[in-house]
C-alpha positions in Angstrom: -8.5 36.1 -17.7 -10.5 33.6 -19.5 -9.5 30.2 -19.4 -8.2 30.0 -22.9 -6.0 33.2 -21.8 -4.6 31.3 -18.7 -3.5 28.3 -21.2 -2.3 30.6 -23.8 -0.2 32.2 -20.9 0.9 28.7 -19.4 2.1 27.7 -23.2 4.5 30.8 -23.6 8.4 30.6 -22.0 8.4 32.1 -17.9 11.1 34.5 -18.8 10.5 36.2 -22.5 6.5 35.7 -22.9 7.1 34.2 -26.2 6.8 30.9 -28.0 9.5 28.5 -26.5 8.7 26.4 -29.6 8.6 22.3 -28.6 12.3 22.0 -27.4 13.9 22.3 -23.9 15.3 25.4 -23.9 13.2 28.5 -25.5 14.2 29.3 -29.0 14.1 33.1 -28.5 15.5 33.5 -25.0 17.4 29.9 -24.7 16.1 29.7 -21.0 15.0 26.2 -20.1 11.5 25.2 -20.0 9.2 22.7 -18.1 8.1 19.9 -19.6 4.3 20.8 -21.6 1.8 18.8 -21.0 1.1 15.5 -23.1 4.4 15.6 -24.0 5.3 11.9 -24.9 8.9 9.9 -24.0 9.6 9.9 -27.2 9.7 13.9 -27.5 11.2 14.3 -24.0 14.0 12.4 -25.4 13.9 13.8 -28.6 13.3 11.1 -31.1 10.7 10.3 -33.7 7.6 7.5 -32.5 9.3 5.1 -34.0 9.5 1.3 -32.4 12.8 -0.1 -34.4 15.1 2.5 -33.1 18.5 2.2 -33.1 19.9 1.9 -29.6 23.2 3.8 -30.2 21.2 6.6 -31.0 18.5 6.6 -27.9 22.1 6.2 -25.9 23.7 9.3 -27.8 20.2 10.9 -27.4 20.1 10.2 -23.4 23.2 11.4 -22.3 23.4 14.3 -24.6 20.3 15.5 -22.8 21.2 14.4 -19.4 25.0 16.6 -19.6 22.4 19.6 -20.4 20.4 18.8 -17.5 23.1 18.1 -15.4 22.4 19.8 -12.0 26.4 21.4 -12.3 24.9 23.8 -15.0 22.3 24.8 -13.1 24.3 25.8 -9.7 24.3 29.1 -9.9 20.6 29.4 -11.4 17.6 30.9 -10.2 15.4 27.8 -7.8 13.1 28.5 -10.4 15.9 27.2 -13.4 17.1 24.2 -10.9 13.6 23.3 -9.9 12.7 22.9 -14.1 16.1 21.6 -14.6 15.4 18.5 -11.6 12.0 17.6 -13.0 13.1 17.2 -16.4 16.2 15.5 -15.5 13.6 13.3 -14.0 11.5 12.8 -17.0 14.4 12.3 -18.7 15.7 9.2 -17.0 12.2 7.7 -16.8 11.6 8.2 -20.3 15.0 6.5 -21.5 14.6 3.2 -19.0 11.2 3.1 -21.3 12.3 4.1 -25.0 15.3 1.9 -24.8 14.2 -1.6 -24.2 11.9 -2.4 -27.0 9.4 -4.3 -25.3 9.0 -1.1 -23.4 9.0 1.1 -26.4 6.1 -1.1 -27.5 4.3 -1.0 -24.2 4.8 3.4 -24.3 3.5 3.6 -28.0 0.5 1.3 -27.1 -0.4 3.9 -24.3 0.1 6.8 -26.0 -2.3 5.3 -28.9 -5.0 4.9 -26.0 -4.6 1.0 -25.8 -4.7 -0.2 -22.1 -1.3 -2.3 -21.7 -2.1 -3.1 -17.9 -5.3 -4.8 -18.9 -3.9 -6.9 -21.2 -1.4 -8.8 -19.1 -4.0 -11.6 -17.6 -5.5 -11.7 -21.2 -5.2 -15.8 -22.2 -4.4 -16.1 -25.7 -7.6 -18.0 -27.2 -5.7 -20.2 -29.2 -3.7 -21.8 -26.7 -6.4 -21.6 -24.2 -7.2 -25.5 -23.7 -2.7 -26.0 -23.6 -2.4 -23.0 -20.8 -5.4 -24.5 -18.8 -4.1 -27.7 -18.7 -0.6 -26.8 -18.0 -2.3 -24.9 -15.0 -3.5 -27.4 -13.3 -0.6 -29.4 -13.6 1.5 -26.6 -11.9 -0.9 -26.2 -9.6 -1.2 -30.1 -9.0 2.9 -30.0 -8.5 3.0 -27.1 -6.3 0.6 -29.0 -3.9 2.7 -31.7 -3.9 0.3 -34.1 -5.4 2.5 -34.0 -8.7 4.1 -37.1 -10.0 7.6 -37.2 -12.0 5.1 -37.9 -15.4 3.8 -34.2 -14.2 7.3 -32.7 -13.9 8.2 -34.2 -17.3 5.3 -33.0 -18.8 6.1 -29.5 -17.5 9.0 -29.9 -18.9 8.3 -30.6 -22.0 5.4 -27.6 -21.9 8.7 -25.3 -21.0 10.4 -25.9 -24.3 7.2 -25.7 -26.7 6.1 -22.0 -24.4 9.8 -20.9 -25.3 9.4 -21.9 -28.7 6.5 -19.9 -29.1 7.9 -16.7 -27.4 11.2 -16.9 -29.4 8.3 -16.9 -32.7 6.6 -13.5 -30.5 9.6 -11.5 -30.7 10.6 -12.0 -34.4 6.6 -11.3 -35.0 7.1 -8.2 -33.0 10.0 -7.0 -34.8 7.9 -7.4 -37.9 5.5 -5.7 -36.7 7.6 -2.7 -35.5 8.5 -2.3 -39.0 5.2 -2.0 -40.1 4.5 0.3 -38.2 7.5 2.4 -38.8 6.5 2.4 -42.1 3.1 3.6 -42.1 4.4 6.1 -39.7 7.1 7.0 -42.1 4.5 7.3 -44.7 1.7 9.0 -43.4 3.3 11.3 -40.7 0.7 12.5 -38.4 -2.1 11.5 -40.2 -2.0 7.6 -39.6 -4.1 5.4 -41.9 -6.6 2.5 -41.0 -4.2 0.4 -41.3 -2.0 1.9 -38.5 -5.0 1.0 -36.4 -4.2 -2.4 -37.7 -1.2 -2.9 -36.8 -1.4 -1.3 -33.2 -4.0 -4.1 -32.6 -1.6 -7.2 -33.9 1.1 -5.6 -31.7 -1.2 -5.8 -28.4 -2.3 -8.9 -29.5 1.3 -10.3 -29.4 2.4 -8.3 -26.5 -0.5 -9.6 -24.8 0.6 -13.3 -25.6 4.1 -12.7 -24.7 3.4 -11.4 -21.4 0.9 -14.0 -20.3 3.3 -16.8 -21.9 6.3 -15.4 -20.0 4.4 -15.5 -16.6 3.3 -19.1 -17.2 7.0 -19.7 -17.6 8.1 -18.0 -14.2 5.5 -20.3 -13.0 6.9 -23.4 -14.3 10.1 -22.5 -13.5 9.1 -22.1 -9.9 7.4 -25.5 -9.6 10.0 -27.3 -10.7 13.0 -25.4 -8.9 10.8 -26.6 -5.6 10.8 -29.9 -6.6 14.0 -30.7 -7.2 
């Protein structure tokens, strides 16, 4: 069998030979099928790649899918239908704890558009480069305990401005989720330049957000020491 055979094979349902078509359970035979590969979260729960979902319908969504899955159904199965039915239930419940926060979401959609999320995290935005290095070295002058109370009220003070600025992040994220809903909407499958566009001002932002967010922990940390 030639390798194209053997996928062909691995693509059709275990029990009929035929299409199962893209859902859970094959269309022709309705026995459940394992996950196909590259399958996303978003199709494993059923829902459109979409970042401004509504979160009543991911829940309906979830546990819909999780009382199908639900290893009571599958008691008196063959291993083979219990052992699909587990590792879906699985992908299931890891693909809902992503889809349904929407800094999540935003992280998923990122990865599934090839853009490396993990790298970005220690990325310093370049605008507030000279701010975040100086606020640095003022935690790390506090945590040595070289600090003075000017330092701790400068810290402070750096606090409120950082969550000023990541209250700004999230309503630029939403906006940004919308635009890309949008385009998505729009174009379907066949995503403009513009998509492209908008992926990169989203990881941009994310970026920013996450590195502002750790800066906070770290000022928090600092000054919960020093008091």
């Amino acid at each position: 069998m030639s390798a194209n055979e053997e996928t062909r094979a691995a693509d059709l349902c275990w029990n009929c030979h035929d299409d199962p078509g893209r859902g859970h359970f094959c269309r022709n035979c309705s026995k459940i099928q394992p996950l196909q590969d590259g399958r996303t979260d978003f199709e494993i729960l059923g829902l459109p790649r979409r970042l401004s979902l509504d979160a009543g319908l991911i829940e309906r969504q979830y546990h819909e899918l999780a009382r199908k899955f639900h290893p009571d159904y599958f008691r008196t199965a063959s291993p083979l239908e219990q052992e699909i039915s587990q590792g879906v239930a699985s992908a299931l419940n890891t693909a809902y704890r992503k889809i349904r926060d929407p800094i999540k979401r935003i992280e998923t959609l990122l990865l599934i558009e090839g853009i490396n999320v993990e790298s970005m995290k220690k990325r310093i935005p370049p605008h507030l480069m000279d701010d975040l290095f100086r606020i640095r070295e003022e935690i790390e002058l506090v945590r040595r305990g070289g600090g003075t109370p000017e330092n701790s009220e400068r810290l402070k003070q750096d606090r409120k401005n950082l969550a000023a600025l990541l209250a700004g992040l999230e309503e630029t994220l939403k906006a940004l989720s919308g635009e890309w809903d949008k385009i998505a909407e729009d174009h379907g499958g066949k995503l403009s330049s513009a998509a492209s566009g908008v992926l990169d001002h989203l990881a941009s932002a994310l970026s920013e957000q996450m590195y502002l967010q750790t800066t906070l922990r770290e000022i928090d940390g600092v000054l919960e020491s020093g008091t």
